[in-house]
VODREN-62066 format. One line per field, with one value per residue (C-alpha): residue in one letter; x, y, z; residue number from 1. Coordinates in Angstrom, 3 decimals, padded with zeros to 6 digits. Layout:
N
r c(A, ...) .
east c(X, ...) .
north c(Y, ...) .
up c(Z, ...) .
k c(NUM, ...) .
// end
This chain:
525
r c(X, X, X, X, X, X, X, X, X, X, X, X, X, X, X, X, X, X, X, X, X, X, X, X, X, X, X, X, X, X, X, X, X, X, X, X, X, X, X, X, X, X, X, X, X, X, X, X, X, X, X, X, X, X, X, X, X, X, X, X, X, X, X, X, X, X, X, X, X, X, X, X, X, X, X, X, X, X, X, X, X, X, X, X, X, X, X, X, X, X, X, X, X, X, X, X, X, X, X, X, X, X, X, X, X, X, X, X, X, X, X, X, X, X, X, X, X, X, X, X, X, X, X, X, X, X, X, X, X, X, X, X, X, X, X, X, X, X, X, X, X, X, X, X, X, X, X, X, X, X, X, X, X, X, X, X, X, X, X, X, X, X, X, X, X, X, X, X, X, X, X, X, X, X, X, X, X, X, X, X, X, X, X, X, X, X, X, X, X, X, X, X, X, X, X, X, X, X, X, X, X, X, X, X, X, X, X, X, X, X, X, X, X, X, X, X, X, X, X, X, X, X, X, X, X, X, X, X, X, X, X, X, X, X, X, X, X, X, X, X, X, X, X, X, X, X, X, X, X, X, X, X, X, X, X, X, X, X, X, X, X, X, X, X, X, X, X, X, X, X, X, X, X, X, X, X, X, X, X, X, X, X, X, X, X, X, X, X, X, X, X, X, X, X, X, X, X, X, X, X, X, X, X, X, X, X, X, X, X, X, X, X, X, X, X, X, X, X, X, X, X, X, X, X, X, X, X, X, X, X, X, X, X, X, X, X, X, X, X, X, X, X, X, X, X, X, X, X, X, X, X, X, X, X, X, X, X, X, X, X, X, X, X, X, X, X, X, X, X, X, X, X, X, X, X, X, X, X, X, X, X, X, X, X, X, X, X, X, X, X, X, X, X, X, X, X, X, X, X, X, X, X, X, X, X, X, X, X, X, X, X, X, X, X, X, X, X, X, X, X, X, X, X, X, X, X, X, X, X, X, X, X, X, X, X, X, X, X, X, X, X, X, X, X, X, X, X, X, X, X, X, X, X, X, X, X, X, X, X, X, X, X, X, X, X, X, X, X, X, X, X, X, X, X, X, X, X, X, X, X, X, X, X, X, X, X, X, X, X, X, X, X, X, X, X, X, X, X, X, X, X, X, X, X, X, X, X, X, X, X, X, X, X, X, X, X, X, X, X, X, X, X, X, X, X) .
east c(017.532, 016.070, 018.064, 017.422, 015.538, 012.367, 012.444, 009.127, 008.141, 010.570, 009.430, 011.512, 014.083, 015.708, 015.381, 016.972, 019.620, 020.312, 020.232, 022.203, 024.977, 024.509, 027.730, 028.306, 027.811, 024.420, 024.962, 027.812, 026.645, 028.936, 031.410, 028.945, 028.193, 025.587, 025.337, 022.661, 021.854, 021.523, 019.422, 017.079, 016.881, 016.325, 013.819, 012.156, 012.479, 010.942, 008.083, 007.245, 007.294, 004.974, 002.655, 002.959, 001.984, -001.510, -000.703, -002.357, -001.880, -001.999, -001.511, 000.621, 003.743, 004.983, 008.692, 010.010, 013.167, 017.280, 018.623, 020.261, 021.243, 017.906, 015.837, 016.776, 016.481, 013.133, 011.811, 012.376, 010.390, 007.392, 007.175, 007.620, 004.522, 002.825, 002.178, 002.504, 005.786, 004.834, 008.035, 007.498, 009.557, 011.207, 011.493, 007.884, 006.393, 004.840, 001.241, 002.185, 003.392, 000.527, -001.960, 000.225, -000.003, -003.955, -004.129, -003.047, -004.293, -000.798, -000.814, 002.921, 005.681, 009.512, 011.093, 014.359, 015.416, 016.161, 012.341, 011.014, 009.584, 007.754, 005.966, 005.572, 003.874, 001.602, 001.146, -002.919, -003.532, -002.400, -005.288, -004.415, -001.095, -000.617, 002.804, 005.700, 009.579, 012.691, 015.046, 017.847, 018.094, 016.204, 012.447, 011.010, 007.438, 008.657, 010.461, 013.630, 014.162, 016.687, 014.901, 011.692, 013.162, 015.519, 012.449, 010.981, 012.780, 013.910, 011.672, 010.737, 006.985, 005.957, 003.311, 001.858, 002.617, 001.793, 003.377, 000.096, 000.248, 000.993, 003.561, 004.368, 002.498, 004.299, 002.537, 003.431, 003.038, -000.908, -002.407, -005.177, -002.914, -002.821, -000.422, -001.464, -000.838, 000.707, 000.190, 002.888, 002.704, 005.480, 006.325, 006.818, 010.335, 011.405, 009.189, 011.511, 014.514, 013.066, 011.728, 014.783, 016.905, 014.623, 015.317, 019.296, 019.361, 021.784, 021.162, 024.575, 025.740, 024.845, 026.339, 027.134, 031.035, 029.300, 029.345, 026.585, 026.151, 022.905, 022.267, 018.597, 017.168, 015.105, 011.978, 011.843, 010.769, 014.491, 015.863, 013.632, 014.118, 018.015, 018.389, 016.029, 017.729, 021.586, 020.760, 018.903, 021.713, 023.436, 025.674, 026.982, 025.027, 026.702, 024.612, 023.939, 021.349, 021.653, 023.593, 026.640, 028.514, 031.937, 030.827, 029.923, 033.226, 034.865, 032.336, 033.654, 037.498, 037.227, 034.548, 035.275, 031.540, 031.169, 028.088, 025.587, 022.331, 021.745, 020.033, 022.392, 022.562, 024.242, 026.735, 027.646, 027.859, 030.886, 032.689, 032.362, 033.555, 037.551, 038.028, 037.214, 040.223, 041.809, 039.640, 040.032, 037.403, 038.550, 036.538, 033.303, 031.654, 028.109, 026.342, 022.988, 020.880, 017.660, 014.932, 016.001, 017.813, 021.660, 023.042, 026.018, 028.551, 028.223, 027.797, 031.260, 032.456, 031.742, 032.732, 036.243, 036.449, 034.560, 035.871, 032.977, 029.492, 026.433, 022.905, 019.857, 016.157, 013.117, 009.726, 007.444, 006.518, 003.308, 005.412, 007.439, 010.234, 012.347, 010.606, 012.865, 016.532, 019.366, 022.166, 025.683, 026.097, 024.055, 026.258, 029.435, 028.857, 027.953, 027.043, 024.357, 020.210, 020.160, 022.021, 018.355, 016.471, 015.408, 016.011, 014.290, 011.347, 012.720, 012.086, 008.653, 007.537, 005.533, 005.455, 003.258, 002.938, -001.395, -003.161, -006.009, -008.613, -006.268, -005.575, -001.714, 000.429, 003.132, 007.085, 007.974, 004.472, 004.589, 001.756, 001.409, 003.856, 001.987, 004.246, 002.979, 005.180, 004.858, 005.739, 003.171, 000.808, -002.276, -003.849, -004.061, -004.979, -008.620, -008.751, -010.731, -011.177, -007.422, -006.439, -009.189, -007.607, -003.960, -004.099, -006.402, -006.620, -002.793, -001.121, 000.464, -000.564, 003.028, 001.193, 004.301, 004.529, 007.194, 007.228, 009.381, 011.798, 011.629, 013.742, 011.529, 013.524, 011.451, 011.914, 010.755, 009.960, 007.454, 005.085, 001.358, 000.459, 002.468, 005.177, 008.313, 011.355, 014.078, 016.747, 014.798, 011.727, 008.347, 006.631, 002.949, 002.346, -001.496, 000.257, 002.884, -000.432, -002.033, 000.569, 001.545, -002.240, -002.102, -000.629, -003.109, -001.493, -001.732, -005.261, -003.962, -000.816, 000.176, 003.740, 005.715, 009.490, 011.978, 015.080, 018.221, 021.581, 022.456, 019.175, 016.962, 014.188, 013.667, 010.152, 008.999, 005.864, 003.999, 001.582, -001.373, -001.835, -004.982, -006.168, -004.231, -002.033, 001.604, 004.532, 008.021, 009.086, 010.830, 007.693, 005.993, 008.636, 008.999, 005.350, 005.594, 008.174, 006.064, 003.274, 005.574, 008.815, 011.541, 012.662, 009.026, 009.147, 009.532, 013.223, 011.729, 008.620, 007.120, 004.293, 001.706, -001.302, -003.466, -002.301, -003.409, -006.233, -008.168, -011.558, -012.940, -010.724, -007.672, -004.428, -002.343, 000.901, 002.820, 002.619, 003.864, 006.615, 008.042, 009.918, 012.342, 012.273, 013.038, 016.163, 015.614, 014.460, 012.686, 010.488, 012.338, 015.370) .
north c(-006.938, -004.369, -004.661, -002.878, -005.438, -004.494, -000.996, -000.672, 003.280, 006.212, 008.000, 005.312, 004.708, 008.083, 007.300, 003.856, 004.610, 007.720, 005.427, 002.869, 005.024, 008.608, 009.778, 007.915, 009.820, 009.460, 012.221, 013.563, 016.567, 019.227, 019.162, 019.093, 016.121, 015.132, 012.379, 010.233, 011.911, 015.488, 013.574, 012.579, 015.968, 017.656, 015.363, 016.614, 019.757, 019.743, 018.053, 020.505, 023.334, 021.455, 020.814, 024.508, 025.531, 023.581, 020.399, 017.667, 013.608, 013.046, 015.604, 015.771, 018.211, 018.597, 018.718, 020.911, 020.670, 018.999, 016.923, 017.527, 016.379, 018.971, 017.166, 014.082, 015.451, 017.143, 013.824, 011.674, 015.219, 014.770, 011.519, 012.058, 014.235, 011.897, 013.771, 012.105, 013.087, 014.039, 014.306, 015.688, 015.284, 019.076, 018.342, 018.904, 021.952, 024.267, 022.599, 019.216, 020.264, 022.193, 018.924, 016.769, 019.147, 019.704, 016.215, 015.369, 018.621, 019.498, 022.007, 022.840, 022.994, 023.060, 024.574, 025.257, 028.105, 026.974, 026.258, 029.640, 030.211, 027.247, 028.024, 031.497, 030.672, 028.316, 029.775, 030.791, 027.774, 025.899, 026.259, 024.212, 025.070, 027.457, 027.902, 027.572, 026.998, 027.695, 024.801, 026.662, 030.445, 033.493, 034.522, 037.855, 036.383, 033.271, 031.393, 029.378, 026.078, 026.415, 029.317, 027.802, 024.205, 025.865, 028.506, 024.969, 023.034, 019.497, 016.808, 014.242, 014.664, 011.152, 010.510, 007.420, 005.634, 002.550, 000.526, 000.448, 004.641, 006.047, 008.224, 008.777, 009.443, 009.183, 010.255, 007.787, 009.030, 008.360, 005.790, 008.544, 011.732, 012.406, 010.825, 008.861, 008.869, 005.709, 005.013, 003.751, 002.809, 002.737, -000.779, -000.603, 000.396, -002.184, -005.136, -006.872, -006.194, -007.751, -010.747, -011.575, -011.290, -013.477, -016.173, -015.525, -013.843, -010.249, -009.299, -007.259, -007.098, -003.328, -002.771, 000.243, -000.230, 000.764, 004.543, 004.881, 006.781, 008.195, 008.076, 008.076, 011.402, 011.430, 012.322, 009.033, 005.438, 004.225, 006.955, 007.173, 003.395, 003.417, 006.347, 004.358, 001.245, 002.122, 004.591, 001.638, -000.382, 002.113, 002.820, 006.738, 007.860, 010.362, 013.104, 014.909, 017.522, 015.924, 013.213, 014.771, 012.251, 013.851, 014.594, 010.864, 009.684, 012.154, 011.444, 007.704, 008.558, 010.972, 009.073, 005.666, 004.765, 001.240, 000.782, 002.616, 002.224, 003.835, 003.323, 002.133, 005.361, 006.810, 004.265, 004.506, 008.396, 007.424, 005.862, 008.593, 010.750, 011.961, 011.736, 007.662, 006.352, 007.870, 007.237, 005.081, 002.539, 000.207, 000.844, -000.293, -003.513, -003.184, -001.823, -002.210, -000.796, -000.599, 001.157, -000.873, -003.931, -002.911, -003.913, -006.607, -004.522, -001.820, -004.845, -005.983, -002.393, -001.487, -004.553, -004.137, -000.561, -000.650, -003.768, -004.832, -007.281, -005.779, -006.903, -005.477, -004.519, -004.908, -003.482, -000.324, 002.098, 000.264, -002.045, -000.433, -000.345, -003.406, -006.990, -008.768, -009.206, -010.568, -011.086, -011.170, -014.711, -014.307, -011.227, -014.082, -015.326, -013.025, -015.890, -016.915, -016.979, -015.420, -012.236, -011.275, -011.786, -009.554, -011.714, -014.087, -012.366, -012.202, -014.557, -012.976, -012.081, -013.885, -013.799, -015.204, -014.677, -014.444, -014.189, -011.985, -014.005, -013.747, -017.646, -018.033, -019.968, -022.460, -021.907, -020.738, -019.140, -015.103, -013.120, -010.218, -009.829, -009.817, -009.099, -009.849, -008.491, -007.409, -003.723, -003.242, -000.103, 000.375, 001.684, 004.961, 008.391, 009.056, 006.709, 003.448, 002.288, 002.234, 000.502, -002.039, -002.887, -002.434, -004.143, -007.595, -009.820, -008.392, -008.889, -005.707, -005.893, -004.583, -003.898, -005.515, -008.897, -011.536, -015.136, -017.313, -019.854, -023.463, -022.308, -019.249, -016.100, -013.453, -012.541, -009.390, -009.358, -006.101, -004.203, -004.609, -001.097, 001.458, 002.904, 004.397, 004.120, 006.904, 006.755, 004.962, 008.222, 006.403, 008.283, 007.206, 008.368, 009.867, 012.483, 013.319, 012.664, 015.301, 017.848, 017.067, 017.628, 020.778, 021.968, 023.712, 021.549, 018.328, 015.925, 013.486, 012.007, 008.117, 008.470, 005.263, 004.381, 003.132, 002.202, 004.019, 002.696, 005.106, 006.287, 002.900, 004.844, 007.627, 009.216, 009.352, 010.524, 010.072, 012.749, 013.086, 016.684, 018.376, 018.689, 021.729, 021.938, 022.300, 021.619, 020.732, 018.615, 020.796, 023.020, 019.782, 019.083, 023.203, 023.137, 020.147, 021.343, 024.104, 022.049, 019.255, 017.957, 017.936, 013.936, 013.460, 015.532, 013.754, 013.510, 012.785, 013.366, 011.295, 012.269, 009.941, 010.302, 007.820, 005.849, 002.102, 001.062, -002.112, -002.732, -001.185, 001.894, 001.534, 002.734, -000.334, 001.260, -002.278, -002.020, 001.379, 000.158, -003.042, -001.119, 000.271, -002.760, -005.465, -007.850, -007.167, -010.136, -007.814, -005.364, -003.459, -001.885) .
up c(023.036, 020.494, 017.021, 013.470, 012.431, 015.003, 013.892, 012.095, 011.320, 010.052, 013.417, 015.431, 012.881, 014.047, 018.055, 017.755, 015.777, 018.322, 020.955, 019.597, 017.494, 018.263, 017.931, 015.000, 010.936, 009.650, 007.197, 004.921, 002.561, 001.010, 003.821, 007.024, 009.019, 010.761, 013.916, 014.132, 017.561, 015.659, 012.935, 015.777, 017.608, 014.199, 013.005, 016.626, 015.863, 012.549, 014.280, 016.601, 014.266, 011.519, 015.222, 015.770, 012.676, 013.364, 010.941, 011.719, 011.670, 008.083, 006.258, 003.360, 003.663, -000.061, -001.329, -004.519, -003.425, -004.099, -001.529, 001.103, 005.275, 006.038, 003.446, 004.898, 008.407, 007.271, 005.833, 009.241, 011.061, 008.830, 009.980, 013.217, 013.471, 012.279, 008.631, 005.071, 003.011, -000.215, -002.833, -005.840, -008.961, -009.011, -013.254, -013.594, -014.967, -012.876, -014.093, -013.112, -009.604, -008.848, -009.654, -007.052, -004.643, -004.957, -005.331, -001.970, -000.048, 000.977, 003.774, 003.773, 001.184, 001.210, -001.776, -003.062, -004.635, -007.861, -008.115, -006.487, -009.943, -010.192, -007.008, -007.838, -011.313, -009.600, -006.401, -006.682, -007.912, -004.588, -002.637, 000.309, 001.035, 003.747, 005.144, 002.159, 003.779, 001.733, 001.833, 000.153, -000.916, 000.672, -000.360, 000.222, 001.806, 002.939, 005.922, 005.755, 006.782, 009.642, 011.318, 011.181, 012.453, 014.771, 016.952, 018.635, 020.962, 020.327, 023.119, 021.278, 020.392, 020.570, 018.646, 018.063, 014.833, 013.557, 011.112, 008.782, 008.835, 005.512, 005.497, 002.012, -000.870, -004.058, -007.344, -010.272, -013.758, -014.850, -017.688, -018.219, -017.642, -014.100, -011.710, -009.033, -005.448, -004.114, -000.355, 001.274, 004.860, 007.085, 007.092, 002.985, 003.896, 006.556, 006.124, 002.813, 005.049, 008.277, 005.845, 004.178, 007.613, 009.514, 006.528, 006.838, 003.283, 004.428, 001.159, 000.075, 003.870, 004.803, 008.394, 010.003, 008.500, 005.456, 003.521, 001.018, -001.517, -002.518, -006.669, -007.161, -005.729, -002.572, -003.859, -006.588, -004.659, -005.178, -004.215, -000.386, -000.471, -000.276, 002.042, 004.521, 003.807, 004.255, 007.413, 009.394, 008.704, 010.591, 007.552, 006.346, 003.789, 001.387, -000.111, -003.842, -004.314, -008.054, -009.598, -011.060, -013.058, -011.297, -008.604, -007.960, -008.416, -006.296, -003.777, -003.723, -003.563, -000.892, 001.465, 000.247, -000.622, -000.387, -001.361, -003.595, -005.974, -009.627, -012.144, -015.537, -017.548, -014.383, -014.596, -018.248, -017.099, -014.521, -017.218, -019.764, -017.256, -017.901, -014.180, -014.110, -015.123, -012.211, -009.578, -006.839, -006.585, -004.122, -001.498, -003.678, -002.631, -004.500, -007.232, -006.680, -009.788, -011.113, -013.060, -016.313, -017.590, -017.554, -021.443, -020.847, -022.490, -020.009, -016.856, -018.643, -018.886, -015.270, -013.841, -015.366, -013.609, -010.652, -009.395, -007.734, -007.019, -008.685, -008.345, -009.884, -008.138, -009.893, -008.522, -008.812, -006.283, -005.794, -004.464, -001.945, -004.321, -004.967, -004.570, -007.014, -007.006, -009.690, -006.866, -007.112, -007.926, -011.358, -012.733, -013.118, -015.660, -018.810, -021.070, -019.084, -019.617, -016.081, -016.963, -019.084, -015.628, -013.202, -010.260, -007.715, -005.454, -001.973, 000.908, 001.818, -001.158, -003.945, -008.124, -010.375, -014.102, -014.888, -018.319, -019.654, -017.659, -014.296, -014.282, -013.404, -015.891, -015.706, -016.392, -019.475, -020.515, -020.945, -019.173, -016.669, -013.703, -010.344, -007.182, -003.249, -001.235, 002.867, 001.436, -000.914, -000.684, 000.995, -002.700, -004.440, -003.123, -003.895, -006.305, -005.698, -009.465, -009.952, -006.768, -006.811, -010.687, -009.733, -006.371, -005.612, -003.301, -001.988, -005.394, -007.345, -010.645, -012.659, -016.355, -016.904, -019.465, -018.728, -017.542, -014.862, -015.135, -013.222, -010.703, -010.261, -011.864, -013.249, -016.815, -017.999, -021.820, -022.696, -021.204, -020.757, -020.108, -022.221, -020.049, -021.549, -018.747, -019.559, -017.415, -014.718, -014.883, -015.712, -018.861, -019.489, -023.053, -022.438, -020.205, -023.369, -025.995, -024.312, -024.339, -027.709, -028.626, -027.410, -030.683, -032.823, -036.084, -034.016, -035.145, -033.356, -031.770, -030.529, -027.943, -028.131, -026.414, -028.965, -027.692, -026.452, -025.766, -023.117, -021.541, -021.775, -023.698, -025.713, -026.264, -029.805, -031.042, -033.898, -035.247, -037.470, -038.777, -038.658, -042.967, -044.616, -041.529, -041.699, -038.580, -038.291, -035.650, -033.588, -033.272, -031.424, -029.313, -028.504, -027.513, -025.462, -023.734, -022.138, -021.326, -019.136, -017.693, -020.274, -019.178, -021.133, -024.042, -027.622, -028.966, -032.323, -033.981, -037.223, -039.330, -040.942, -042.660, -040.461, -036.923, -036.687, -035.105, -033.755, -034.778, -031.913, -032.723, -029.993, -031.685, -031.909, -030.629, -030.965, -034.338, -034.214, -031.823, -034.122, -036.580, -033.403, -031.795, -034.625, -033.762, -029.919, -027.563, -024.798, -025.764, -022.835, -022.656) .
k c(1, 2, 3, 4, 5, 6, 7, 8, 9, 10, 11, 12, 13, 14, 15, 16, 17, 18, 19, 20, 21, 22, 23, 24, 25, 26, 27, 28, 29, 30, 31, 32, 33, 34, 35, 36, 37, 38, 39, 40, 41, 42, 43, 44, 45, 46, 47, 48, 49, 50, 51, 52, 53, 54, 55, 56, 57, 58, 59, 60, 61, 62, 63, 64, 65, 66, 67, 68, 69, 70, 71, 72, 73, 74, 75, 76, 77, 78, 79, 80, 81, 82, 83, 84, 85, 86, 87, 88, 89, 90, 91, 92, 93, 94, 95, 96, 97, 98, 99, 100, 101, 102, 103, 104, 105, 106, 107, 108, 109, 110, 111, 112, 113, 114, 115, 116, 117, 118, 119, 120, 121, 122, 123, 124, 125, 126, 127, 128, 129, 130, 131, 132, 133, 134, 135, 136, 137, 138, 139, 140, 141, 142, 143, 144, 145, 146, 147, 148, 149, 150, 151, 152, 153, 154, 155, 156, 157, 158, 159, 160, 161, 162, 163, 164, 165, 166, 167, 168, 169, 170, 171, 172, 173, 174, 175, 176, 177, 178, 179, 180, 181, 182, 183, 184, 185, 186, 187, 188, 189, 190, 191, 192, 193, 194, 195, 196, 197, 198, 199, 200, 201, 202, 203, 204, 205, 206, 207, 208, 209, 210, 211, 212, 213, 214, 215, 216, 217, 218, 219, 220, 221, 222, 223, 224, 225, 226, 227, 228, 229, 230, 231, 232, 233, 234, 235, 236, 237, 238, 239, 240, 241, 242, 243, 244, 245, 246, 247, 248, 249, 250, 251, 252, 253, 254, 255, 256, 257, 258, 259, 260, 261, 262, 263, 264, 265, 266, 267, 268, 269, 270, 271, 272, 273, 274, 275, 276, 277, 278, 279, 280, 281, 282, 283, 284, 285, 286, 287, 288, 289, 290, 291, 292, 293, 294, 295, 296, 297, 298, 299, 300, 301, 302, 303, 304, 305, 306, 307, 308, 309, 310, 311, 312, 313, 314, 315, 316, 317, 318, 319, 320, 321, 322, 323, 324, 325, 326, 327, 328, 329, 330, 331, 332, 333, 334, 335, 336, 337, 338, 339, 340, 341, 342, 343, 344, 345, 346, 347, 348, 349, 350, 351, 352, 353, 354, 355, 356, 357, 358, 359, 360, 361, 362, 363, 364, 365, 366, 367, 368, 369, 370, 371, 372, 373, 374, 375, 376, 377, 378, 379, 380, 381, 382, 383, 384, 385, 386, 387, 388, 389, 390, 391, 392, 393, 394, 395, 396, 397, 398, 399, 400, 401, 402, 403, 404, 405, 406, 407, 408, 409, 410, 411, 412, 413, 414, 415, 416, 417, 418, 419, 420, 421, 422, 423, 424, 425, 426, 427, 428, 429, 430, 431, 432, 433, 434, 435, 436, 437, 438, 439, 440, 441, 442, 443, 444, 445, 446, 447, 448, 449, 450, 451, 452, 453, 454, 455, 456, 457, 458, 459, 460, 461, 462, 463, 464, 465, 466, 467, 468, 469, 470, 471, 472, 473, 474, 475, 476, 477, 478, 479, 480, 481, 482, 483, 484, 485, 486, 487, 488, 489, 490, 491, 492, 493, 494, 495, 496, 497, 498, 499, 500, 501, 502, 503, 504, 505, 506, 507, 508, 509, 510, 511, 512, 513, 514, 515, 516, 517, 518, 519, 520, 521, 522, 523, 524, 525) .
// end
């Protein structure tokens, strides 16, 4: 008999759970609820009207949107058709949305109206897109969601769908200054789950008892990843169109969330919430978070006030999300070496620590993460180079720099590449160099991540000014601010005469890094 475990592609997720549990809650958002037989039918129905409107098997559908039951329910449609889901980040500026949606071609775009400028700034430059749908809010030119959805019928389309299909494409921030396209086939968001099942590992015991509650947004990897996880468990997911510290907690009283995954600056914002110390947490079960290591005093903190297991994820989206886990067990004791791990790769999946020359080293010895896992992508959108560097022979290669323990724990201790994590958002600095450039004082500009108790990371950049040119800090960060998302604009600014350089003339950001980072084991925070 058919169970969870053999579903396989979003498309099916939706018709065996409607089968299975129709009339039971799939989705809880703002007071409506939706069944997981109404999931399926709208799913259907979003089909149909992306096949009416002439889109075709693979072809990206782009989100600017908050989340919501449609977005969900719009989400499982794409699929369902047989198109590629394409979420975009709606903190961008308009510049950087308009490159991911040119960069994948996208033929259709949902938008919400708190972002109908964004589109509107941008809107000649999307060459591709032909039909735009309002998710929330009325536009003068064009359609919203429900009317468009609710003008085709709801039979089933069918189409076939394999598990190797990609059907999402999620742009990761760029080493060069252009975020890439990760392709992520359909079995990057079942195949951990079937793995670690068919070993008897349940993981944190999702079942359809469950209510989830959904912390990372949709359109980020952890964010997709949870909603698909908790809903094929069967489980109610609870719904945000943001994270709202508040509204969080209420969110848990009233529904009595058992279950739910952040990243750890969203739990330090529960508990600096007035509202916490009154909230009922009883119903909680699991924390699962991610993103970044979680500082023990606020592990200790939560675990006093939450009252319940947590585990932490480690992976990228190259990796279909989470490939590494730090379970329950390792959180009890907060003396122990463990607590500074990630976690152990899953039953399925594979780590092994390499050095410069790719030969893999022994326990103990620090050199770059590599990650096989049965979820990884398929590569990068149009981009062959990157892929064939990022992904051989089946392994993810993490840029990150760390090491394992005898017993096989992964220990993350810097970063090869130069990523900046703030509040679980991936920052490459040549996208914030390039803005920060942009200033007509600027010669040239090095972005490093110093730490940050509450937020992981904060961006800092350092500045050489052009000869005879003056600028004040705030002038830098007020011109990077118009140039990109405001999660990667500098916090601080420092001037110096010269940056440091190799031999061969590479800026050598770790020195650049040491002073913020002196006293601190990882290199990560």
């Amino acid at each position: 008999m058919p169970d969870r475990f053999d579903v396989q592609t979003l498309a099916d997720m939706t018709r065996f759970h409607a089968r299975e549990r129709g009339d039971r809650i799939a989705l809880e958002y703002e007071g409506r609820q939706t069944t997981f037989a109404e999931l399926d039918k709208g799913a259907s129905r979003v089909a149909n009207a992306l096949l009416a409107d002439g889109v075709a098997p693979g072809t990206r559908c782009a989100t600017v949107t908050k989340d919501s039951d449609d977005v969900c329910e719009l989400q499982f449609g794409i699929a369902k058709a047989n198109a590629v889901i394409q979420g975009i980040n709606w903190r961008l500026a308009p510049r950087e949305i308009a490159f991911i949606v040119n960069d994948g071609a996208a033929e259709v775009l949902f938008v919400h109206e708190e972002f109908f400028p964004k589109i509107e700034a941008i809107r000649d430059e999307l060459k591709t897109v032909k039909t735009i749908i309002t998710t929330a809010g009325s536009h003068p030119e064009w359609r919203p969601y429900r009317a468009w959805r609710d003008a085709q019928a709801d039979d089933d389309p069918n189409l076939p769908v394999d598990p190797e299909t990609v059907v999402v494409q999620m742009h990761t921030s760029g080493t060069t200054g252009h975020p890439k396209g990760v392709l992520l086939p359909n079995r990057s968001f079942f195949a951990v789950i079937r793995s670690m099942h068919a070993h008897g590992n349940e993981w944190i015991g999702l079942t359809e008892d469950d209510v989830a509650l959904q912390g990372f947004p949709l359109f980020h990897i952890g964010g997709f990843w949870w909603a698909i996880t908790s809903l094929n468990a069967g489980a109610k997911h609870v719904l945000m169109d943001s994270f709202v510290g508040w509204k969080a907690l209420e969110l848990i009283q009233r529904h009595g969330v058992t279950k739910t995954c952040m990243v750890p600056a969203m739990m330090g914002l529960l508990l600096s919430e007035p509202t916490c110390k009154d909230t009922d947490f009883s119903s909680l079960t699991h924390i699962v978070y991610g993103g970044s290591p979680i500082p023990v005093s606020l592990l200790k903190q939560s675990m006093e006030t939450f009252g319940c297991d947590f585990g932490q994820i480690y992976g990228l989206t190259e990796t279909g999300n989470t490939a590494v886990f730090l379970y329950p067990d390792d959180h009890r004791d907060l003396e122990s070496e463990r607590l500074k791990a990630a976690g152990r790769p899953y039953p399925g999946v594979r780590a092994k620590i390499i050095d410069e020359e790719g030969n893999e080293l022994p326990p103990r010895e620090i050199g770059e993460i590599c990650l096989h896992s049965p979820a990884n992508m398929v590569g990068y959108h149009n981009r062959p180079d990157a892929t064939a560097e990022s992904l051989v022979d089946g392994w993810v290669h993490t840029g990150d720099a760390g090491y394992l323990d005898e017993d096989g724990y992964v220990y993350v201790c810097d970063r090869v590449k130069d990523m900046i994590i703030y509040a679980g958002e991936n920052i490459y600095p040549a996208e914030v160099e390039s803005a920060v450039c942009g200033h007509e004082a600027v010669a040239e500009c090095a972005v490093i991540g110093v730490p940050d108790d509450r937020w992981g990371e904060q961006v800092k950049a350092v500045v050489v000014l052009k000869p005879g040119a003056k600028a004040k800090p705030m002038e830098i960060i007020a011109h990077a601010r118009g140039e990109i998302a405001d999660f990667k604009v500098p916090r601080s600014v420092d001037f110096v005469d010269a940056l440091p350089r190799t031999a061969s003339g590479k800026v050598r950001k770790g020195e650049l890094r040491e002073p913020y980072w002196e006293g601190r084991e990882r290199r990560v925070n």
